[in-house]
C-alpha positions as CSV (number, residue, x, y, z in Angstrom):
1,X,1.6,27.4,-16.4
2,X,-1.1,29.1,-18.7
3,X,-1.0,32.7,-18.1
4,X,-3.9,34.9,-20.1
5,X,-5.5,37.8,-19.6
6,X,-9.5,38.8,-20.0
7,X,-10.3,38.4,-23.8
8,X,-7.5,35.7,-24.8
9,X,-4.3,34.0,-23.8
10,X,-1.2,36.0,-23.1
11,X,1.6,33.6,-22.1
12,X,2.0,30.0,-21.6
13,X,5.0,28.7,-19.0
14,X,5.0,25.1,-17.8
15,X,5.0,24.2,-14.7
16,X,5.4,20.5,-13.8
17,X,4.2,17.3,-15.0
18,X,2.6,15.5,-12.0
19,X,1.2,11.6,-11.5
20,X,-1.7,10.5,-10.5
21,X,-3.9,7.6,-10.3
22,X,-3.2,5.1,-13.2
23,X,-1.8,2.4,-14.3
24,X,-0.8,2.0,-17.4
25,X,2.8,0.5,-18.9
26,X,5.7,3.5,-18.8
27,X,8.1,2.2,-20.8
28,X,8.4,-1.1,-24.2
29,X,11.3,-2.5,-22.2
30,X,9.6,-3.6,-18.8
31,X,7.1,-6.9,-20.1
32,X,3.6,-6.5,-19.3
33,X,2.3,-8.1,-16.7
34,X,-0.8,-7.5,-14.3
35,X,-0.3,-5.3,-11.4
36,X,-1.0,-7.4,-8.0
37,X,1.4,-4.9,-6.1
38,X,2.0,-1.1,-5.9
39,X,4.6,0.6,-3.6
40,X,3.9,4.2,-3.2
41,X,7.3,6.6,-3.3
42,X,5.9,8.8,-0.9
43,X,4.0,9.9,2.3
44,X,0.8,11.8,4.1
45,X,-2.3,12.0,2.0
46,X,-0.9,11.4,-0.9
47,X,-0.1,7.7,-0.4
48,X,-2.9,7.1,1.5
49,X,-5.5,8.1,-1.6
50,X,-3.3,6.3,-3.7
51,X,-3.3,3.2,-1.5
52,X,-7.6,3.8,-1.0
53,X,-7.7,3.2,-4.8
54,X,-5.7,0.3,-4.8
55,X,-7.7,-1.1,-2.1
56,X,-11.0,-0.6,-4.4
57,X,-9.0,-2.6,-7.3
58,X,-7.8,-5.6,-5.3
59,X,-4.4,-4.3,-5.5
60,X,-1.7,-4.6,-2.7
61,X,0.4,-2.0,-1.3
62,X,3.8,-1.2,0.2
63,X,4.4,1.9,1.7
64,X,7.7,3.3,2.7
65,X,8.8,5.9,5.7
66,X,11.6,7.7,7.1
67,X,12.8,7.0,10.5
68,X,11.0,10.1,11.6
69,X,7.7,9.0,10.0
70,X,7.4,5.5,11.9
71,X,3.9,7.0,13.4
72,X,2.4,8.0,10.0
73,X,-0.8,7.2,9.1
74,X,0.0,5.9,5.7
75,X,2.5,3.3,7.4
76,X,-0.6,1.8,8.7
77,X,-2.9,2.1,5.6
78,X,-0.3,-0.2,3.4
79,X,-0.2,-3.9,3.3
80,X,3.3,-3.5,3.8
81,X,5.7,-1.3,4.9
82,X,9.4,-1.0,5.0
83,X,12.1,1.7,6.5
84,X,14.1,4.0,3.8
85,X,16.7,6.1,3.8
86,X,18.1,5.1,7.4
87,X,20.4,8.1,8.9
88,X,18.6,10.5,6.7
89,X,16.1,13.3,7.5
90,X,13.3,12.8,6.2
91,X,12.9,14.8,2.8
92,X,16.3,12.9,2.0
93,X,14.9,9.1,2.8
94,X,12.0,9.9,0.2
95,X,14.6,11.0,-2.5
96,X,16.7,7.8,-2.0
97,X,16.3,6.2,-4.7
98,X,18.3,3.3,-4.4
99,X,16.8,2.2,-1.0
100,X,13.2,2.5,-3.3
101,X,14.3,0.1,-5.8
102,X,15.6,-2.5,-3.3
103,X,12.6,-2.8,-1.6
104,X,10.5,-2.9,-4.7
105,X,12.3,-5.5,-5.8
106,X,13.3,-7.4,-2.7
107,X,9.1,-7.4,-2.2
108,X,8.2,-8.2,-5.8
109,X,6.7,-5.2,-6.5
110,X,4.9,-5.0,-9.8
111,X,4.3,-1.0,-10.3
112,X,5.9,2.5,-8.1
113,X,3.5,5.1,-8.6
114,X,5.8,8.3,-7.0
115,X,2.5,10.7,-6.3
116,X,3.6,14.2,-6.6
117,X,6.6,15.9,-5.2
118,X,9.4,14.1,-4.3
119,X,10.7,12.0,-7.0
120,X,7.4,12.5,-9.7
121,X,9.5,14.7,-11.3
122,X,12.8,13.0,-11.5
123,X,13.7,11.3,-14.8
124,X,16.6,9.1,-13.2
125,X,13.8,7.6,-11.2
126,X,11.8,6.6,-13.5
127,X,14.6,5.3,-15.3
128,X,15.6,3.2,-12.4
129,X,12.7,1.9,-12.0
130,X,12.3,0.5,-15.4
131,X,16.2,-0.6,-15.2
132,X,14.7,-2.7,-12.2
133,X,12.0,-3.9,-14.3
134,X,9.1,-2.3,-12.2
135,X,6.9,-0.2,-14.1
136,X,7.0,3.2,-13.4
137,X,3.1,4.8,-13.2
138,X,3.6,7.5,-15.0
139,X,5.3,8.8,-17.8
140,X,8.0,7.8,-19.7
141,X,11.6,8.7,-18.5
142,X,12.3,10.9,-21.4
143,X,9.0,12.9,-20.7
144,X,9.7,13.1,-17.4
145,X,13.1,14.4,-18.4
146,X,12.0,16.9,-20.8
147,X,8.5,18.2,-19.3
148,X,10.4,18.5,-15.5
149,X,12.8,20.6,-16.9
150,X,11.0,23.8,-16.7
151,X,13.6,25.7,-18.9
152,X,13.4,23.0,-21.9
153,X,9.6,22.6,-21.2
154,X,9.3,26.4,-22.2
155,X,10.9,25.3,-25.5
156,X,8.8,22.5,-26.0
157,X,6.1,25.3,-25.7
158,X,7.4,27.5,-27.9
159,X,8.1,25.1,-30.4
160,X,4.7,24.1,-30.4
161,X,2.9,27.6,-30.9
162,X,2.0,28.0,-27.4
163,X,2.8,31.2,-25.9
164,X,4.6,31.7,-23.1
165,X,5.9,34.1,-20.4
166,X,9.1,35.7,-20.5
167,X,11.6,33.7,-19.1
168,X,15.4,32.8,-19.1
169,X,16.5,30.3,-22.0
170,X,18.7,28.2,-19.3
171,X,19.3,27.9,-15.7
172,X,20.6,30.8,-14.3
173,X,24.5,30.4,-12.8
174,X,24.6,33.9,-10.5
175,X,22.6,36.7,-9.1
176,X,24.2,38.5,-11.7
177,X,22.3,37.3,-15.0
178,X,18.8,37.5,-12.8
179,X,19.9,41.4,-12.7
180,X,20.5,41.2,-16.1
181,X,17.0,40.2,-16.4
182,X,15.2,42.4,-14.5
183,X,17.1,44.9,-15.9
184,X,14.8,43.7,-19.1
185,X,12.0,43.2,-18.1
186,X,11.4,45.2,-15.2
187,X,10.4,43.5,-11.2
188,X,9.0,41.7,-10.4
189,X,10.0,38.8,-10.8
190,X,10.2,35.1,-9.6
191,X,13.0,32.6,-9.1
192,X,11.9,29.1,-9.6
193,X,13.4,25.7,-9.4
194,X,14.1,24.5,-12.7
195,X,14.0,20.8,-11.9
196,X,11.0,20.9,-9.0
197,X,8.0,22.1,-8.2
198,X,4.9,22.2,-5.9
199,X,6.2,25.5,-4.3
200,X,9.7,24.5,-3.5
201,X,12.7,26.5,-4.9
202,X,10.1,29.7,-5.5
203,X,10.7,33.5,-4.6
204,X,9.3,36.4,-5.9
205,X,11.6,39.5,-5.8
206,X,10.3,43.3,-6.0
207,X,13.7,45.4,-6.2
208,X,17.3,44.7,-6.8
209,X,18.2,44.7,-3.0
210,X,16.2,41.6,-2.7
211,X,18.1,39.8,-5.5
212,X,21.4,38.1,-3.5
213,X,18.8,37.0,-0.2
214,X,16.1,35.4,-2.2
215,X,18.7,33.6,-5.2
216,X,20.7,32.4,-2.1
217,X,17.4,31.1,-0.1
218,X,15.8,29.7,-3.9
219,X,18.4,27.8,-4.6
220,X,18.9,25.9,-1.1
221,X,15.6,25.5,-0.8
222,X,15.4,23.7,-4.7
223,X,18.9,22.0,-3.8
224,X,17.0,20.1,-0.2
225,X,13.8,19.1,-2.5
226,X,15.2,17.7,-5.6
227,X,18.8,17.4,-5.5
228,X,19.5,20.5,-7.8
229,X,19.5,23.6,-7.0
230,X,19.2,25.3,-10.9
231,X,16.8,28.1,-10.9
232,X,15.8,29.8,-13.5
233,X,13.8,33.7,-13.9
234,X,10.7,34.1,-15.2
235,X,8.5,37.8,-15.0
236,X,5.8,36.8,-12.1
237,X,2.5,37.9,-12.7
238,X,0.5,40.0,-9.9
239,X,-2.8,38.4,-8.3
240,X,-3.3,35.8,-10.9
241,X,-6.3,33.2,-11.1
242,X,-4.8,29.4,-11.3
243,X,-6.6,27.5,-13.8
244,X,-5.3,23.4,-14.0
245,X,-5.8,21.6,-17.1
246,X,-6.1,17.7,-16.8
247,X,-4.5,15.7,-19.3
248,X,-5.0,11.9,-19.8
249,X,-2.8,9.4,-22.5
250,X,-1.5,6.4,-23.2
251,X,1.2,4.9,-25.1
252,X,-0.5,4.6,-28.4
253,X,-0.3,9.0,-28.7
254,X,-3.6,9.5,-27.8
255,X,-4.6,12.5,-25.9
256,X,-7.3,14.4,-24.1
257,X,-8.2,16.4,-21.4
258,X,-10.7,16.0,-18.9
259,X,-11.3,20.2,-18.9
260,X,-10.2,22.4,-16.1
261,X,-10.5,23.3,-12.4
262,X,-9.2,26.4,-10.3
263,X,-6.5,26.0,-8.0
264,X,-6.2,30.1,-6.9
265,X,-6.5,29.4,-2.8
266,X,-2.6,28.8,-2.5
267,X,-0.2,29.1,0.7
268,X,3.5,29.3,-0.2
269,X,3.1,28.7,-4.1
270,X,0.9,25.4,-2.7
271,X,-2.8,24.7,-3.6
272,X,-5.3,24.8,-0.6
273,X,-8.2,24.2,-2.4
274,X,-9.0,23.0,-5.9
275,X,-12.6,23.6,-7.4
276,X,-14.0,22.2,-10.8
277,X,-15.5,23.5,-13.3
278,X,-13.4,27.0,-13.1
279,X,-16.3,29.3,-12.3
280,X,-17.0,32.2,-14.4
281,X,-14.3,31.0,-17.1
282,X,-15.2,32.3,-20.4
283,X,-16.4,29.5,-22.6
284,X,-14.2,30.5,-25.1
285,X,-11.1,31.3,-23.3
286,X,-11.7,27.5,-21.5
287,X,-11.6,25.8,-24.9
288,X,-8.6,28.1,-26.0
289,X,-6.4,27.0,-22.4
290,X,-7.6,22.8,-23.2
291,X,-6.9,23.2,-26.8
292,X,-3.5,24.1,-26.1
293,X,-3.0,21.9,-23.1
294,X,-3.4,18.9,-25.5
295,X,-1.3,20.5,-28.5
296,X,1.7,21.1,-25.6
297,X,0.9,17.1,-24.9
298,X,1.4,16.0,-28.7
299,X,4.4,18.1,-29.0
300,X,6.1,16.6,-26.6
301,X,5.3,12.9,-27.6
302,X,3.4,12.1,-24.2
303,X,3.4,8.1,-25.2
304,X,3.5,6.1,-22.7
305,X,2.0,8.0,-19.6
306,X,-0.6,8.2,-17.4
307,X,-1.9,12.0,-16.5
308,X,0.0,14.9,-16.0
309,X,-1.2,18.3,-14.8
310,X,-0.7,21.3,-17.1
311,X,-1.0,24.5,-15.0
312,X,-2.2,28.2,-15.7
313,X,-2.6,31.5,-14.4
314,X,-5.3,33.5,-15.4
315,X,-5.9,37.2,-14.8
316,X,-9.3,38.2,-15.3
């Protein structure tokens, strides 16, 4: 997350790495071929504008569902479809991965794009995918690895000159280190997961008697969504503007970004409404937030992926 204030840039966090539309080859080790057939690794609107540009390219698709989403609307849009995760409720069936793998590879599958949420931002995925020999559309499974992990991701950040927010070094293990920070750095401040995101695992906390109630509900919260439950601290900033950097690579290194768009209409740490260009961003404060939106790229060797999404707050 790019955090700044009026007149320059202030902090830098990182917030998730997210796919979207591409295709391009994830990893050396899976041979290329031409992608006939795309299974989508989730549900809703997401797979349905994934499977929409699919359509447009003369691609097939597969889409999988719980048992509780045998009515969805993308079940229908897909060429195929096929049940996962049997027993399960129904965030649990879309992070199974090894029901996801069979039927990509019982229904020679060529590509998994995962959307966002669910499994986007789990390395072992994208592993398993390429361990299956399906390309995975998006980046590789080290990137994944190192960008999903928020607390490492701040590193990364660091390392490469880009400010960022103060934060814990590592996942906390009790209530009583996030005391320890607050005790620093004053309230309030925010609980996130540090292996998820898209609002899941997030609570803000204004005084110490809130501590215990919103670690407890943070961490069960991050543990339902994406298997691990680590959180880590990080000082929340008050009625902040959310500015989104898009980034676009491929394997050969090469990076750029495609400028900016606000994403400040949120409910429950989740984006309502996302408008592009950013209106009244400072010229110079834009070029400042996509200059360092491709430096955090390069630092982290994004080779071999297709976009990810490098957030910001703002406060003007």
């Amino acid at each position: 997350m790019l955090r700044c204030v009026k007149g320059g840039l202030r902090f830098l966090s990182i917030k998730r790495v997210s796919v979207l539309n591409a295709a391009f080859q994830s990893s050396q080790h899976v041979e290329y071929k031409p992608i006939k057939k795309v299974l989508v690794a989730n549900r809703g609107e997401i797979a349905t504008r994934v499977f929409r540009a699919c359509t447009e390219l003369g691609i097939r698709t597969v889409a999988v569902y719980s048992e509780q989403d045998t009515g969805q609307v993308h079940r229908q849009k897909a060429d195929e479809a096929y049940l996962i995760g049997k027993g399960l409720p129904p965030v649990q069936a879309y992070l199974h991965i090894p029901d996801i793998i069979k039927v990509a590879k019982e229904n020679e599958v060529d590509a998994v794009h995962p959307g966002y949420g669910f499994l986007s931002e789990r390395s072992d995925f994208a592993q398993a995918c390429n361990d299956a020999g399906v390309r995975f559309i998006g980046p590789t499974p080290e990137v994944v690895r190192k960008m999903g992990d928020k607390v490492e991701a701040r590193t990364i950040a660091i390392s490469a000159g880009v400010p960022v927010v103060p934060g814990t070094d590592s996942p906390i293990t009790c209530v009583t280190e996030a005391k320890e920070f607050s005790n620093k750095y004053g309230f309030p401040i925010i609980f996130k997961a540090a292996y998820g995101g898209g609002g899941r695992g997030m609570r803000v906390v204004r005084s110490y008697e809130e501590l215990e109630e919103n670690y407890t509900r943070a961490y069960s919260e991050a543990l339902s969504a994406f298997g691990n439950g680590a959180l880590f601290v990080e000082k929340f900033i008050e009625r902040p503007r959310h500015i989104e950097v898009q980034i676009l690579g491929d394997k050969h290194g090469n990076v750029i970004h495609l400028y900016e768009r606000d994403c400040s209409i949120q409910r429950r740490h989740q984006k309502v409404v996302e408008i592009a260009p950013a209106a009244q961003l400072d010229p110079q404060l834009r070029d400042r937030l996509t200059h360092d939106s491709v430096k955090l790229a390069k630092q982290v060797r994004l080779t071999g992926f297709s976009m990810l999404i490098h957030s910001g707050y703002c406060n003007f």
